[in-house]
N, C-alpha and C positions, 0 to 999 in steps of 0.2 A: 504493500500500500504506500511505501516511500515514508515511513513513519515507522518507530516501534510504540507498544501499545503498554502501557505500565497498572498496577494497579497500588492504591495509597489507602489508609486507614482514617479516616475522619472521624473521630467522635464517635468509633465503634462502626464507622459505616463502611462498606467500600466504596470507591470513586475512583471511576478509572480515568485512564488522560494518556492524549500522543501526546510524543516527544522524537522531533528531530531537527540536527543541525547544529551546527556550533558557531556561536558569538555571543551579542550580545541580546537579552532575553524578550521574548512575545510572547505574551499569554493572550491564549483564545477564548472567547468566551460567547457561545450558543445562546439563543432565543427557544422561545417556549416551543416545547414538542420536538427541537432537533437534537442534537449530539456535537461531539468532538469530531464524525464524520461528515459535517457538513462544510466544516472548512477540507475538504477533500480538496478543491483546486488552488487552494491557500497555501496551505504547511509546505510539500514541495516548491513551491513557486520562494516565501520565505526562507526557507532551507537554505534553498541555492543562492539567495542573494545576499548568505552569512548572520544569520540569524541563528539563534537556539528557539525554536518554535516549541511551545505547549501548547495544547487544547483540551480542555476539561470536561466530563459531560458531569455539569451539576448533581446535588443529588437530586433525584426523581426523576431523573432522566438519562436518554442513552443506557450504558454497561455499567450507570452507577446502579447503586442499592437505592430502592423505594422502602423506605423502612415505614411498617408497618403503625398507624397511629400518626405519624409524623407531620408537626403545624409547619407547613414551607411560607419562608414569609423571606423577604428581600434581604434583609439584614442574617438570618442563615445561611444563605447563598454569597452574602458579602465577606463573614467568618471565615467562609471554607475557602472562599480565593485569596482570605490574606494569609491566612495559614500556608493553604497550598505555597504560595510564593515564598513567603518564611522559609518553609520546610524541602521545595520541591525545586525553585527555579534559583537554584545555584545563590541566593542570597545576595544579587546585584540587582538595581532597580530598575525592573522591568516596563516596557511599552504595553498597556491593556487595552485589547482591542475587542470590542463587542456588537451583538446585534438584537436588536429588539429590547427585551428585558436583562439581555446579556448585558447590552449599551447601557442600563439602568445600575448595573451589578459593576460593571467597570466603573463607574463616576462614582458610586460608593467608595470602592477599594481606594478611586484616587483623593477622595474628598478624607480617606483614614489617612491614608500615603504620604497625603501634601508630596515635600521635594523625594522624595522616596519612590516615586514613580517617573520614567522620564517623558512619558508622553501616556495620551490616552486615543482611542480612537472610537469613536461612537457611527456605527450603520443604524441608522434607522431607530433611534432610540427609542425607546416606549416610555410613558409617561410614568407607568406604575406596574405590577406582578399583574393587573388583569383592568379589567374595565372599569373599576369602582374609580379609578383614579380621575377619570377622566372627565366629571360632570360638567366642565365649563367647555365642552366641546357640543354644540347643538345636535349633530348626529349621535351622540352618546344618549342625552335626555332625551332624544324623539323615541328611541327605543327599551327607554329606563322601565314601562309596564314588562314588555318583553324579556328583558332583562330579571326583571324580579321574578316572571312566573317560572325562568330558566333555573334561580337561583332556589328558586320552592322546589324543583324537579331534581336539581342537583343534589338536595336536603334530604330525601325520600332514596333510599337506595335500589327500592323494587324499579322506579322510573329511571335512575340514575343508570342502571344498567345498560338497559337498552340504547338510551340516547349514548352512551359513551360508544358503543360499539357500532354504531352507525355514524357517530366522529369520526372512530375509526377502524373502517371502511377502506380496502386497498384504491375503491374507486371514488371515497370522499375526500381522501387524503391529496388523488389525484387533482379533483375537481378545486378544492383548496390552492392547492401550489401552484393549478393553473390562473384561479384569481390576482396571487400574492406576486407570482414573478411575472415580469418583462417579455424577459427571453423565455421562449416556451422549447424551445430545444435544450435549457438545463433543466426542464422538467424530465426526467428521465427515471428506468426504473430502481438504478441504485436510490436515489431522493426518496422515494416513495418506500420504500426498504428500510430505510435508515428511521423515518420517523413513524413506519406501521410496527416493526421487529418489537423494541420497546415499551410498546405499549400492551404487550403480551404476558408479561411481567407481571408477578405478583406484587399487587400495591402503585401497578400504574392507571389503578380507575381513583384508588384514594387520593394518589398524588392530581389527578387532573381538578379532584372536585375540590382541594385544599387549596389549590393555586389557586381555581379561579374564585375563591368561596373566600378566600384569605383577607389580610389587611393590605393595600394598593402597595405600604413603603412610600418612601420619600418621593418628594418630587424632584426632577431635575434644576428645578429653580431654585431650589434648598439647600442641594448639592453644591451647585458650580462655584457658589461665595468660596469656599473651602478648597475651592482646587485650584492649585500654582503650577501644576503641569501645563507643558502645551496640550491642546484638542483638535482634533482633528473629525471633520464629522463629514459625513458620506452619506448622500440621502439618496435614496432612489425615488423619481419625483412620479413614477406611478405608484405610489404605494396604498393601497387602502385603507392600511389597519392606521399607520401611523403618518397620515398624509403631511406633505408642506407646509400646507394651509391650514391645518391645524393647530391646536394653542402650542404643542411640543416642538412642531416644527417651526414656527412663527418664531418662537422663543430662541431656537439656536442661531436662526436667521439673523435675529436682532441682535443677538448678541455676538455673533461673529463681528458684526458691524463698530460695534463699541467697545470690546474689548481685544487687547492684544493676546496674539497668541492663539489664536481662534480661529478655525478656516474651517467653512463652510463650503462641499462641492454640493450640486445638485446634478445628479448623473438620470438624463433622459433615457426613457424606455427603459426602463428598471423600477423593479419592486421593492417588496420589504425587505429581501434578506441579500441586498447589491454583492457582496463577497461571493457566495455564489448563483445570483442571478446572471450577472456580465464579470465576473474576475476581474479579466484584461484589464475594464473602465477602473476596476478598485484600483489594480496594482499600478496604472499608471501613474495616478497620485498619490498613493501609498507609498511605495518604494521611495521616491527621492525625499518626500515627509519623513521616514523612518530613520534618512541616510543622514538626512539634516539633525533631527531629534539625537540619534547615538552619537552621533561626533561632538553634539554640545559640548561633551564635557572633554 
């Protein structure tokens, strides 16, 4: 796979994570429902251009342990990537690069970090671990009934069933990734694989309905005061979940604008998850950002 695949102990749990290449350190960090195999066209591509690449599959997700009972809340997920880093990526101050709710998890890690991280990079950040976050987005409240009777269905285990397994669906999953990406030619069937496999698992129906059923976590606005790294942020401007024009993405727009350090791309025909919707578009402005960020010092 151009990676070796490792596994680490977190708090009694397992958590697995690729690891390949040698320099200086990248940790990956996945969105909801995907893996540490979703950076598939990533890790190689980082490898080669002298990086030590990590990619983590959070708990309740991918090859990690979905541990049974277990409350997944944002700041869990924030623990296990400082640790991780502490303990795993060689104790030099790492580049966090994320997507979705990953992008939310990295701005944590860097908002603990301060100058202890050297850069940050945010794909498509997501406002919060699920929907609750997002009230001041008008497509959010038009759907807030829908929403609630989702969140009654989710409550009830006999219904909770059902609808999970019609989530996921080899061909719901498809129909999904066809909405979310761009390119509909990296919709492929390893993608499809990567995020149906996992959900097979014991404790990945509890883990779906504790995400979404959870507390949202910090806002990204709450965050960013605390972070002294540079950012780098990567939006795919077809994105549905977490569009442009939404208050999240509005937010990083504006603030690209006024503060230093800050750079905003907005990558056309691409969706939520740009790293591997179009690669190529990421690594073009990725790479020289990276080559910039490690030589700072």
């Amino acid at each position: 796979a151009g990676w070796d695949q490792r596994d680490w102990r977190w708090r009694g749990h397992g958590v697995r994570y690729a690891v390949a290449g040698e320099g200086p350190p990248v940790v990956l960090v996945h969105g909801f429902g995907a893996s540490h195999r979703q950076w598939r066209r990533n890790i190689p591509v980082l490898a080669a251009a002298g990086y030590r690449v990590y990619a983590v599959d959070l708990l309740g997700f991918g090859a990690s342990d979905k541990p049974e009972g277990y409350a997944y809340t944002m700041e869990g997920w924030r623990d296990l990537l400082l640790d991780f880093i502490a303990e795993c990526a060689g104790g030099e101050a790492p580049v966090v690069v994320g997507n979705s709710i990953g992008s939310l998890a990295a701005l944590m890690v860097g908002a603990a970090l301060r100058d202890d991280v050297r850069g940050l990079v945010l794909c498509n950040c997501a406002g919060g671990m699920n929907n609750k976050a997002a009230s001041d987005d008008w497509r959010i409240r038009l759907a807030a009934p829908l929403l609630a009777l989702i969140d009654l269905v989710l409550t009830t285990r006999p219904l909770a069933e059902p609808l999970f397994d019609r989530f996921r669906s080899k061909e719901n999953i498809a129909r999904v990734l066809g909405n979310v990406y761009g390119n509909q030619e990296s919709v492929d069937e390893e993608l499809v694989d990567l995020i149906h496999a996992p959900s097979n698992d014991e404790g990945a129906l509890d883990a779906f309905v504790s995400i979404l059923m959870g507390p949202p976590g910090p806002r990204p606005e709450q965050l960013v005061p605390e972070v002294t790294a540079p950012v780098l942020l990567l939006w795919g401007a077809d994105d549905p979940f977490t569009p442009v024009d939404g208050p999240v993405g509005q937010y990083f727009l504006d603030l690209a604008e006024r503060r230093e350090g800050v750079e905003f791309n907005l990558l056309p025909g691409v969706g939520h998850c740009p790293h591997d919707d179009r690669p190529e578009e990421v690594h073009k402005v990725l790479l020289p950002w990276l080559e910039q960020v490690t030589a700072a010092d």
